[in-house]
C-alpha positions as CSV (number, residue, x, y, z in Angstrom):
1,X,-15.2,46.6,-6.9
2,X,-11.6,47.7,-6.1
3,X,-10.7,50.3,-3.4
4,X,-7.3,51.4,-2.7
5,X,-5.5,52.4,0.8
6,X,-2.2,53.5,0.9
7,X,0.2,51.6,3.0
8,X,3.9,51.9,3.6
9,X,6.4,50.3,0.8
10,X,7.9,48.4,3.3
11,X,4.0,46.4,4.0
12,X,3.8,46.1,0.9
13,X,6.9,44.4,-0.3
14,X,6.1,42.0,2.9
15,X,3.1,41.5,0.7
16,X,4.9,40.8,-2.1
17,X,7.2,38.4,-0.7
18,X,4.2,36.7,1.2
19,X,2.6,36.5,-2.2
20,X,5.8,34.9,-4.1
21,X,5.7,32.0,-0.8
22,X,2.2,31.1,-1.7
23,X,2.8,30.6,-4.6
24,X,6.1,28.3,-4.4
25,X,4.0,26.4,-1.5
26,X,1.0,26.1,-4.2
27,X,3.2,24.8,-6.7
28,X,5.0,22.4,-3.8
29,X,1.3,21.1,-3.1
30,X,0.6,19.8,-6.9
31,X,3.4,18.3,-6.7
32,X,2.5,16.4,-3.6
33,X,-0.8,15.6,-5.6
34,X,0.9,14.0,-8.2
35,X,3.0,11.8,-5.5
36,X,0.1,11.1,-4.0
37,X,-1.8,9.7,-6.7
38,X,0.7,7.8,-7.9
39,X,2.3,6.4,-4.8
40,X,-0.9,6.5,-2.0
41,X,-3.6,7.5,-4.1
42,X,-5.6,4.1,-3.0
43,X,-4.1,4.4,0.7
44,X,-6.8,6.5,2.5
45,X,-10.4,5.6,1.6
46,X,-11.9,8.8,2.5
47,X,-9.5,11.1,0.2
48,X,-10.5,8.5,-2.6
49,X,-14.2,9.1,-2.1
50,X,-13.4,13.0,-2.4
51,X,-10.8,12.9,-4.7
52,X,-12.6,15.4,-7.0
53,X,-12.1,17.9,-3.7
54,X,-8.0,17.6,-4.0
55,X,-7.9,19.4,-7.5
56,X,-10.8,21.4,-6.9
57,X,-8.3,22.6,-4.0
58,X,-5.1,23.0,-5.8
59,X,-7.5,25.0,-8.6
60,X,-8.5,27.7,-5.7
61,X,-4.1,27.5,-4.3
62,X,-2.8,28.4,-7.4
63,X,-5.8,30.9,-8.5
64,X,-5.2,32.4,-4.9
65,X,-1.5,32.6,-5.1
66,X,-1.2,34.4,-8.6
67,X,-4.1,36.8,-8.1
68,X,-1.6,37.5,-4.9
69,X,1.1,37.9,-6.6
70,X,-0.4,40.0,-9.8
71,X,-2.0,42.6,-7.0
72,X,1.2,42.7,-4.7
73,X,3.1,43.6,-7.9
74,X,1.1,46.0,-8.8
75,X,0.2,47.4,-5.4
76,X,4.5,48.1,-4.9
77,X,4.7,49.9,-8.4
78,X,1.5,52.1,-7.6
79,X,2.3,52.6,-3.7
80,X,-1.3,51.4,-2.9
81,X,-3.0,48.4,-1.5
82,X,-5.4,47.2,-4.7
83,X,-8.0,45.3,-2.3
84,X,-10.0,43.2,-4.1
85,X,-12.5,42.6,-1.5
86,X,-12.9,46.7,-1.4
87,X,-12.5,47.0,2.2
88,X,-11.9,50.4,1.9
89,X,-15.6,51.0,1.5
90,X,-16.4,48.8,4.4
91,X,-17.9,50.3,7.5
92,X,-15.1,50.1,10.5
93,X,-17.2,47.5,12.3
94,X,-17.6,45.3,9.3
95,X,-14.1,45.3,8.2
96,X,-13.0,44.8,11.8
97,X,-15.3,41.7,12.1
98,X,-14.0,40.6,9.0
99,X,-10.2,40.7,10.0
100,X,-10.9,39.4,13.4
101,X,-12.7,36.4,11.8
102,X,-9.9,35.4,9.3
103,X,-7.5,35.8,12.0
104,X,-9.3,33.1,14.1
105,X,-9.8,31.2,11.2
106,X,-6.4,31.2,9.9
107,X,-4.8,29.9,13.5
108,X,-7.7,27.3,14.2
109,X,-6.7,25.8,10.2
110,X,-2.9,25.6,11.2
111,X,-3.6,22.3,13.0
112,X,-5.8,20.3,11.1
113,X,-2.4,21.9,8.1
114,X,-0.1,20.1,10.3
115,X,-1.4,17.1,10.9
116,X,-1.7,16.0,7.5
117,X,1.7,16.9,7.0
118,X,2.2,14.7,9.7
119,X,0.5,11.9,8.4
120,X,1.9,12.0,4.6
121,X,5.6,12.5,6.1
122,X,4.7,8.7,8.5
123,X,3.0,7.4,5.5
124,X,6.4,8.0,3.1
125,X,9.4,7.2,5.7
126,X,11.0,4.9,4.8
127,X,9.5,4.6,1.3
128,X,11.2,7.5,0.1
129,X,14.3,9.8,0.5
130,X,14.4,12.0,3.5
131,X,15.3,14.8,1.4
132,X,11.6,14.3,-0.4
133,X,9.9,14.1,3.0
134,X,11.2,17.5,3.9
135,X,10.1,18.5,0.9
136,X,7.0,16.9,1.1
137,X,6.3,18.9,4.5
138,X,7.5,22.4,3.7
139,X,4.3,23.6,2.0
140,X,2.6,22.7,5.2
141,X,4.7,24.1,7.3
142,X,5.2,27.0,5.2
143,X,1.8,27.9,4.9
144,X,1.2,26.9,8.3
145,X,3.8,29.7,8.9
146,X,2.7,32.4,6.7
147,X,-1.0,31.6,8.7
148,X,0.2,32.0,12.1
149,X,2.7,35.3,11.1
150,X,-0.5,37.5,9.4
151,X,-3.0,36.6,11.7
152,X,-0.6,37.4,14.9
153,X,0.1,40.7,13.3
154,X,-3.4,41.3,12.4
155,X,-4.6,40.5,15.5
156,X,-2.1,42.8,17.0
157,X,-2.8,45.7,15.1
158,X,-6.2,45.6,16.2
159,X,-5.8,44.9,19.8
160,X,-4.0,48.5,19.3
161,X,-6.3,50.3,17.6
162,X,-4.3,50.7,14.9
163,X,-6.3,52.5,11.5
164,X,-4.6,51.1,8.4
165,X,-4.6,47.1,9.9
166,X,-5.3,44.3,7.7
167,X,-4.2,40.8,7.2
168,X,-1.0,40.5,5.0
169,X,-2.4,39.4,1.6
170,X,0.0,36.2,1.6
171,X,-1.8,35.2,4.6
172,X,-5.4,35.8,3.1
173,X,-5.7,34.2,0.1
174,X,-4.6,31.1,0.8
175,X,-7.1,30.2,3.8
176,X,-9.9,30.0,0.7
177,X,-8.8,27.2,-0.3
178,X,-8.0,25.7,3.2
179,X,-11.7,26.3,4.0
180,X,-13.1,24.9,1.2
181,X,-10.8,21.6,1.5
182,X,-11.5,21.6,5.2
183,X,-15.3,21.9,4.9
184,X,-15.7,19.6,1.8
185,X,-13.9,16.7,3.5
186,X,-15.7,17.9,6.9
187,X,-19.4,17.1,5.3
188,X,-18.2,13.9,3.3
189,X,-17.0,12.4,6.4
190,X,-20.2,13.1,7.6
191,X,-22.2,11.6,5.0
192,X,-20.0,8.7,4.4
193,X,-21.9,5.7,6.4
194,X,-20.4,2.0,5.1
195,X,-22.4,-0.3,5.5
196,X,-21.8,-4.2,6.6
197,X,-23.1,-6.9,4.4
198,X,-26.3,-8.5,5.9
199,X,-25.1,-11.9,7.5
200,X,-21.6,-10.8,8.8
201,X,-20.7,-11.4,12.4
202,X,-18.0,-8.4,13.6
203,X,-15.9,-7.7,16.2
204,X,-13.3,-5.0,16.5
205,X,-10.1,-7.0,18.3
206,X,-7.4,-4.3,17.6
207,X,-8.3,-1.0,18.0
208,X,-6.4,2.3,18.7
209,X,-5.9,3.2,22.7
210,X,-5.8,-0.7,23.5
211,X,-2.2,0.8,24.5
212,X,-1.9,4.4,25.4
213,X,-0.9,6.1,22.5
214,X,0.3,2.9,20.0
215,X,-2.0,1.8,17.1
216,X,-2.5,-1.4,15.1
217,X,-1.7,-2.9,11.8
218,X,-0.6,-6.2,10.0
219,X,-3.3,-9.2,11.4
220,X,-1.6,-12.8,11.3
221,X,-3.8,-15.4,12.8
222,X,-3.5,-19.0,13.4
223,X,-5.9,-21.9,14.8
224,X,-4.8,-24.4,16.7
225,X,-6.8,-28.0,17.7
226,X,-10.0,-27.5,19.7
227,X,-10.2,-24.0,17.8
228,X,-8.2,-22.1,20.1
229,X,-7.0,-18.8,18.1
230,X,-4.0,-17.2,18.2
231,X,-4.7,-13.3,16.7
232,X,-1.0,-11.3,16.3
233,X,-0.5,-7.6,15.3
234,X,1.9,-4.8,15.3
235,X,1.8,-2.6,17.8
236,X,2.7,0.9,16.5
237,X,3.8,3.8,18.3
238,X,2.5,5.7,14.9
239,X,0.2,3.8,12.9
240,X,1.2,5.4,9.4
241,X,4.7,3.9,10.0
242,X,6.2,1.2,9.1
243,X,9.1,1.7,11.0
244,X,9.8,3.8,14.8
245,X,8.9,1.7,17.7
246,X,7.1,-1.1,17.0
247,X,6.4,-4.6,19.3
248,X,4.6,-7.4,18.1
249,X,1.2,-7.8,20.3
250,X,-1.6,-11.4,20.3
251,X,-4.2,-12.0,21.9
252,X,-5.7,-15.4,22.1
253,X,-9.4,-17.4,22.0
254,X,-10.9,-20.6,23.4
255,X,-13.7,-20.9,21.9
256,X,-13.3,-20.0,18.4
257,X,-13.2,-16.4,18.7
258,X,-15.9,-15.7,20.5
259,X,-14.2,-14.0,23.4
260,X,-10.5,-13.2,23.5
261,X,-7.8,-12.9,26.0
262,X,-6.2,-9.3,27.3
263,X,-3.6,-7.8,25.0
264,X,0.1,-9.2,25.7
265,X,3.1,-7.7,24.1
266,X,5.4,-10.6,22.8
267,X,8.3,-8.7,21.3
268,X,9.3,-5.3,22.6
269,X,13.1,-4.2,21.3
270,X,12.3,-0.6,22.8
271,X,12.6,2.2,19.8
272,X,13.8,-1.0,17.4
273,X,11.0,-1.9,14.8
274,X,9.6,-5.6,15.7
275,X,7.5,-6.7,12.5
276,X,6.2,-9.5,10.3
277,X,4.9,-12.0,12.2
278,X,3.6,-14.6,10.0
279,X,3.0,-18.1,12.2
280,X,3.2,-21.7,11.3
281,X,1.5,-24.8,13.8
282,X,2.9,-27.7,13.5
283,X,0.0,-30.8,14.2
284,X,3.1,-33.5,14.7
285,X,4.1,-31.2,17.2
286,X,1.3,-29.4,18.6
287,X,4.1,-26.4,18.7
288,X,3.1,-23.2,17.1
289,X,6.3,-21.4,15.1
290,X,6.5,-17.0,15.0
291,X,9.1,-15.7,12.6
292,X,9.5,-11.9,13.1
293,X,12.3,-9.1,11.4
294,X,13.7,-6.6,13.4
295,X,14.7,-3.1,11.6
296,X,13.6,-4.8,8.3
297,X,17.6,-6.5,9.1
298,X,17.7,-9.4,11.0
299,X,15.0,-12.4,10.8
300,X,14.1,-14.4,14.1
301,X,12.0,-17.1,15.3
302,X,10.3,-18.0,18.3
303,X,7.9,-20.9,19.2
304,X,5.4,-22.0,21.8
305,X,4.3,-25.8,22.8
306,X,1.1,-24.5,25.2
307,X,-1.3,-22.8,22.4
308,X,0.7,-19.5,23.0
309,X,0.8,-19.1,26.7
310,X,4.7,-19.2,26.8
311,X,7.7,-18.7,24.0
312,X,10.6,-19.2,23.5
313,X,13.5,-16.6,23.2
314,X,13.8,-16.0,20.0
315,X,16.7,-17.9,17.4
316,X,18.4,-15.6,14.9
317,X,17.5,-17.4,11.8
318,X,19.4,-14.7,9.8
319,X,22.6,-16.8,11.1
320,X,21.5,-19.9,10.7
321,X,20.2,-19.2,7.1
322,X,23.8,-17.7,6.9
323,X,22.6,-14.1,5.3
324,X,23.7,-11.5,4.0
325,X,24.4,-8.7,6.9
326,X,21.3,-6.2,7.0
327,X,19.4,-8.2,4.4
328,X,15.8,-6.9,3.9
329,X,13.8,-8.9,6.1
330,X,9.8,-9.0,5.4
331,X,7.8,-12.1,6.5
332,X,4.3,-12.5,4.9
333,X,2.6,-11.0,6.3
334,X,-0.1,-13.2,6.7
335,X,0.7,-17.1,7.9
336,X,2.8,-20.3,7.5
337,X,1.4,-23.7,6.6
338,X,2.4,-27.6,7.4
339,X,2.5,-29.6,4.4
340,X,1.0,-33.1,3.6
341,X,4.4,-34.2,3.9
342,X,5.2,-32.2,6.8
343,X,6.9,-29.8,5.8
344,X,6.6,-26.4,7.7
345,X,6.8,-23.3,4.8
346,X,6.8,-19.7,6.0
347,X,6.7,-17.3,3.3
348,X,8.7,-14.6,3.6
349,X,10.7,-11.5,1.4
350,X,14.2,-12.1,2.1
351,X,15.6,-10.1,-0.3
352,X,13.1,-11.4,-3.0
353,X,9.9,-12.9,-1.7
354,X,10.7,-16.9,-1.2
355,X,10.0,-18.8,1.4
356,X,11.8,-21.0,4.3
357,X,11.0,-24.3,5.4
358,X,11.6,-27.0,7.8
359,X,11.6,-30.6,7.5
360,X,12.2,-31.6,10.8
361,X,9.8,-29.6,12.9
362,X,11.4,-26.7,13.3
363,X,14.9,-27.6,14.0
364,X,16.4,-26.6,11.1
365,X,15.5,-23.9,8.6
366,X,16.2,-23.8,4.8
367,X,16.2,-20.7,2.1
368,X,14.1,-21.6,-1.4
369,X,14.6,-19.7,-4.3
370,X,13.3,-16.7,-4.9
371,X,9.7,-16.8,-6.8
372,X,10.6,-14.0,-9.7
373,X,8.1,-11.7,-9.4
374,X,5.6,-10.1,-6.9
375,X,5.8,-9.2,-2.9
376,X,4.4,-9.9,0.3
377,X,3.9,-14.0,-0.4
378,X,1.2,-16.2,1.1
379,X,1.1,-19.9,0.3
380,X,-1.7,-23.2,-0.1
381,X,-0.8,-26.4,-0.9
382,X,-2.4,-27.7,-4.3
383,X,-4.4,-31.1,-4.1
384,X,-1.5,-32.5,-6.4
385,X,1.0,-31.2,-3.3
386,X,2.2,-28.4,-5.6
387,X,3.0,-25.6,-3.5
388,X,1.7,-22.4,-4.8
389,X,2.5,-18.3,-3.9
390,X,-0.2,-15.9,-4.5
391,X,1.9,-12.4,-4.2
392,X,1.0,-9.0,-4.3
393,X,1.6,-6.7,-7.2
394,X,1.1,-2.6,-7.9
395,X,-2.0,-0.8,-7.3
396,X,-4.6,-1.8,-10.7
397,X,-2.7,-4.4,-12.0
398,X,-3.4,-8.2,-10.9
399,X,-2.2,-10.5,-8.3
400,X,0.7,-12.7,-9.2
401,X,0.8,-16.1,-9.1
402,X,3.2,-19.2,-9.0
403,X,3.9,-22.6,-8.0
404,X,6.8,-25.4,-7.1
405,X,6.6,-28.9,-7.4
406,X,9.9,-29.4,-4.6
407,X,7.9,-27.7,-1.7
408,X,9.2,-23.7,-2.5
409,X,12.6,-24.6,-3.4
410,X,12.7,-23.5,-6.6
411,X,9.9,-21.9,-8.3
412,X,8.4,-22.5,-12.2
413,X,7.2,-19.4,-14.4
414,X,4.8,-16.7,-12.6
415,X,1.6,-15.3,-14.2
416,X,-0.8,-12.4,-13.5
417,X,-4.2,-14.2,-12.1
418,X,-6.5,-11.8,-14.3
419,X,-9.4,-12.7,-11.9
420,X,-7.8,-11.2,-8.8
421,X,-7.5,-7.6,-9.0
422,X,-5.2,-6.1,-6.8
423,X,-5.1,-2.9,-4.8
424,X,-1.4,-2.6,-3.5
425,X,-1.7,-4.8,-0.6
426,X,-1.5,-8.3,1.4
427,X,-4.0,-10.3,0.5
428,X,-5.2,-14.0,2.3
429,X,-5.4,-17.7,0.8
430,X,-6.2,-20.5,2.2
431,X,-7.1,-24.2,1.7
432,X,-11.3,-24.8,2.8
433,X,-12.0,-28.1,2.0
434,X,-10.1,-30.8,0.1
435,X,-12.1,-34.0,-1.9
436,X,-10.0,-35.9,-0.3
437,X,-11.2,-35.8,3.2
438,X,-14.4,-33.8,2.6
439,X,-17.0,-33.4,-0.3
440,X,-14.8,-30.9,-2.2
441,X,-12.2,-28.5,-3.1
442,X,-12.4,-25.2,-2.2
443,X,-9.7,-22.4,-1.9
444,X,-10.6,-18.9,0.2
445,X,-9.6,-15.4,-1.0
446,X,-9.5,-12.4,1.0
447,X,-8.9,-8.8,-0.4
448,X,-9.8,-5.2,-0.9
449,X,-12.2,-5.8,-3.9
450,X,-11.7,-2.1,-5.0
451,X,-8.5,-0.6,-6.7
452,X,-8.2,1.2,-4.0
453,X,-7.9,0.1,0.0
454,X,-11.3,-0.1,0.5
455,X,-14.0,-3.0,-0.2
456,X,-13.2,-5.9,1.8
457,X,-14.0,-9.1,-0.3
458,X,-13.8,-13.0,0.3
459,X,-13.7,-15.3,-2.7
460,X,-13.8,-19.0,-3.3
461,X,-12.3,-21.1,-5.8
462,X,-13.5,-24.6,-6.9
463,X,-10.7,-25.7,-9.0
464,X,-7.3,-24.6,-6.9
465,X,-7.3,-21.0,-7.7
466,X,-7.8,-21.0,-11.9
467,X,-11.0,-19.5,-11.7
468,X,-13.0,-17.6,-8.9
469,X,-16.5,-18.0,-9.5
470,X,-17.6,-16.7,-5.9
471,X,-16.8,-13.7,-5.3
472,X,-19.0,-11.2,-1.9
473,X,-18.2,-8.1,-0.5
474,X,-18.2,-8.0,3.2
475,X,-18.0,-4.5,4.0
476,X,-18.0,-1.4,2.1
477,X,-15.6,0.7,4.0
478,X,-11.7,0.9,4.6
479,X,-9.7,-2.3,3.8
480,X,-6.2,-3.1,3.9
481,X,-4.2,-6.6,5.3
482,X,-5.9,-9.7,6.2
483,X,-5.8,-13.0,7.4
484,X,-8.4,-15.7,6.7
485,X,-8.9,-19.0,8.9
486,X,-10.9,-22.0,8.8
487,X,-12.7,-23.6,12.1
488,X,-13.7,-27.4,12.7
489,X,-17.4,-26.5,12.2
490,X,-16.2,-25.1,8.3
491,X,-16.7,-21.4,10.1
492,X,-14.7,-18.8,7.5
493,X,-12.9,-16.4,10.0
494,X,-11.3,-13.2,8.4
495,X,-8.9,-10.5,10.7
496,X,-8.8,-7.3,8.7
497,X,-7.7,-4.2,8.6
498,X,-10.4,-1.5,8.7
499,X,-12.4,1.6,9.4
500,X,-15.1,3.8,8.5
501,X,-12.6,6.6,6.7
502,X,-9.5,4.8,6.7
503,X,-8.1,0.9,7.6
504,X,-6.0,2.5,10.8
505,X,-8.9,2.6,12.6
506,X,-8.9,-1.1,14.3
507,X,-7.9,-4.6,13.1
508,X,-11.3,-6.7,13.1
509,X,-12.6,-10.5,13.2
510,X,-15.5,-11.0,10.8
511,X,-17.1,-14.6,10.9
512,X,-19.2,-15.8,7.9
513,X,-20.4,-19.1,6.6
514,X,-19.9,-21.1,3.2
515,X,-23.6,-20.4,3.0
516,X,-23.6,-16.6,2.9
517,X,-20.7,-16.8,0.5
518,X,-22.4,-18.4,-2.1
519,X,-25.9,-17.6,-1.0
520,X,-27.2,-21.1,-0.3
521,X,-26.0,-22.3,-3.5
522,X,-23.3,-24.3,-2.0
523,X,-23.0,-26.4,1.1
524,X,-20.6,-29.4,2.7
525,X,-22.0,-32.3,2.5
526,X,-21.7,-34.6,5.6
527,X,-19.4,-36.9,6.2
528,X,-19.7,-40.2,4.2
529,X,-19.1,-43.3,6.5
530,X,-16.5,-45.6,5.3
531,X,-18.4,-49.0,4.1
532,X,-17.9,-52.4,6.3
């Protein structure tokens, strides 16, 4: 039913141009629906599990903003307020509850408005023009706006007792939809309970608050003899950046990850962005190598000879490699291995993704080639001591693949591994067991199983990473980065990015056995003896 009040021209062109904002901001928030799916529509798990909610949203926006505009239109021409709620044939008490309780509603929904803004203008910088982040944010902050404006002046007409008071129709239509996106994603998150595979030993060893106000992301891990680990992470003054302050943070274990050391910072350059780490041990050495970039610029290295109590100050390797000024620096992330022939390799993006390596300890550091294709590189050596990348590709497609036979420095032809589907991220791989010295070979795999961040899955390989015959998920929740490693008992450690509604939530060591993997069907067989 329609009722009609009459209200000054001057309201009600405010109406109209509140009306002609919500609908610019509407139109501003498909297109941020469209960016989204197409650059982080597999970034936040809990958005992909109520991805039918986002259009259902924008539906109830636009409907909102053009009924606003049709009725503020025709409200100026006419003189009157066209109310399609028919207030005017409310009682004064239930049109006063009524205004008071949109009011509240409107300012309590300006927060949880701005924080997403927040996060989507964190998760973009950096990835996109500044120009597009402010554009990215003004339908937020717009609306948040056009919230906070209506509801004060409601709120002030009735605090005065005034007789014609109502919330500006800009600001009313538009909380609809905020209240149905709000309380849709409120009850999901409530339902939504991942579960852990049965068999998988836990442990959350980054986790948001370690440091007042700093989050985690990017796990590298490395084990040394006697299975002492050496777990590193960013430390992130924001964790939906990739750039701000940043410091590069370990902690380190005994006895196999069992317990762990006290957070230490290792790298701390202030408001500079410390990132990458992607370590190397050297056996001939016992010395454990730490690339890191700085500002995505300038690549160092440091190193440690005690299992990580102590480093080194860090070497600019971006002189010594004799790069270009400000080349993009982006090591792994993930780790560096020591070849048969001794060889140290770190893989790395300088530029392209390639790696470096070292053939006398860490001395001296050389450039390869660049691989062709693919991002974000992690290495095993091949049983023939081919060295091959496994690199990350877009979002849906499938991981990319390639191999050297001079140790990385120069690379033969890539190819998609059609096994290994990839979800936009870092994934792990890692030699298990060789024939050689055990019963065996066996190659680990470590990624989101999903096409989206979510799904954390290990595979093995029996015949160097052609085919994946094994193949578990671990857990069912948020997944990003990971790390695998390998203790002297055959232990399968993975250091993962993860959470219950998105992978921000904490970095965590998961501990599994060859037997869980392939559900009994596989086990190493002991040692054989040499004969007399």
């Amino acid at each position: 039913m329609e009722s009609s009040t009459i209200v000054s021209r001057r309201a009600l062109r405010a109406d109209l141009v509140l009306s002609i904002l919500e609908l610019v901001f509407a139109l501003l928030f498909c297109m941020i629906f469209v960016v989204f799916l197409t650059s982080f529509g597999g970034e936040f798990l809990i958005v992909i599990k109520g991805l039918w909610i986002l259009p259902a949203f924008l539906v109830l926006l636009a409907g909102s903003a053009v009924t606003a505009l049709v009725l503020s239109a025709r409200s100026l021409r006419s003189g009157v307020v066209q109310d399609l709620l028919a207030q005017g044939t409310w009682s004064p008490h239930s049109k006063t509850a009524w205004l008071l309780g949109w009011s509240v509603w409107n300012l309590i929904a300006i927060l949880p408005i701005l924080l997403v803004a927040k996060v989507l203008a964190l998760g973009a910088l950096g990835s996109v023009p500044m120009a597009v982040i402010a554009l990215l944010t003004l339908p937020f902050i717009g609306t948040a706006a056009v919230f906070l404006f209506g509801s004060l002046w409601t709120l002030v007409g009735l605090a005065r007792r005034q007789s014609k008071v109502r919330l500006p129709r800009g600001a009313a239509g538009t909380g609809f939809a905020f209240l149905f996106a709000f309380t849709a994603f409120g009850v999901l998150c409530a339902l939504w309970n991942p579960q852990w595979t049965d068999g998988v030993e836990h442990m959350v060893l980054f986790s948001p608050g370690d440091e007042p106000g700093r989050g985690y992301r990017i796990p590298a891990m490395v084990v040394l003899p006697g299975d002492t680990l050496l777990a590193f992470a960013e430390s992130r003054v924001d964790a939906m950046s990739d750039l701000l302050d940043i410091d590069l943070v370990m902690r380190r274990s005994l006895d196999g990850g069992r317990s762990w050391s006290p957070l230490v910072v290792l790298q701390d350059e202030g408001q500079h962005t410390v990132h990458s780490p992607a370590p190397v041990f050297d056996p001939s050495t016992q010395t454990v190598w730490l690339p890191f970039c700085i500002d995505y610029q300038t690549l160092y290295i440091t190193q440690s000879a005690d299992a990580g109590l102590t480093w080194s100050e860090p070497r600019d390797l971006s002189h010594e490699l004799g790069l270009a000024e400000r080349q993009w620096c982006h090591n792994g992330p993930g780790n560096g291995i020591a070849m048969s022939t001794g060889r140290l390799v770190i893989p790395t993006s300088l530029g392209e993704a390639r790696v470096i390596y070292s053939d006398d300890h860490g001395q001296t550091w050389a450039l390869g080639e660049p691989i062709g294709r693919g991002e974000e590189p992690q290495v095993f050596e091949r049983t023939d001591s081919a060295l091959c990348a496994n690199l990350r590709n877009t979002r849906g497609a499938y991981r990319i693949v390639a191999c050297s036979q001079d140790g990385g420095e120069t690379w033969g032809p890539w190819s998609f591994d059609d096994e290994l589907p990839d979800a936009g991220t870092q994934a792990s791989i890692m030699r298990y067991t060789a024939q050689a010295s055990e019963d065996r070979d066996r190659l680990l795999f470590s990624n989101p199983g999903a096409p989206y961040r979510g799904e954390f899955t290990v595979r093995l390989s029996y015949d160097e990473g052609a085919s994946w015959p094994v193949s578990k998920l671990v857990y069912e929740g948020a997944a990003g980065y990971s790390q695998l490693a390998v203790l002297s008992d055959h232990t399968i450690l993975a250091l993962f990015e993860t959470g219950r509604y998105d992978l921000r939530q904490s970095i965590t060591l998961v501990r599994v056995s060859l037997d869980w993997l392939t559900d009994g069907a596989d086990q190493i067989a002991p040692a054989q003896s040499s004969p007399p």
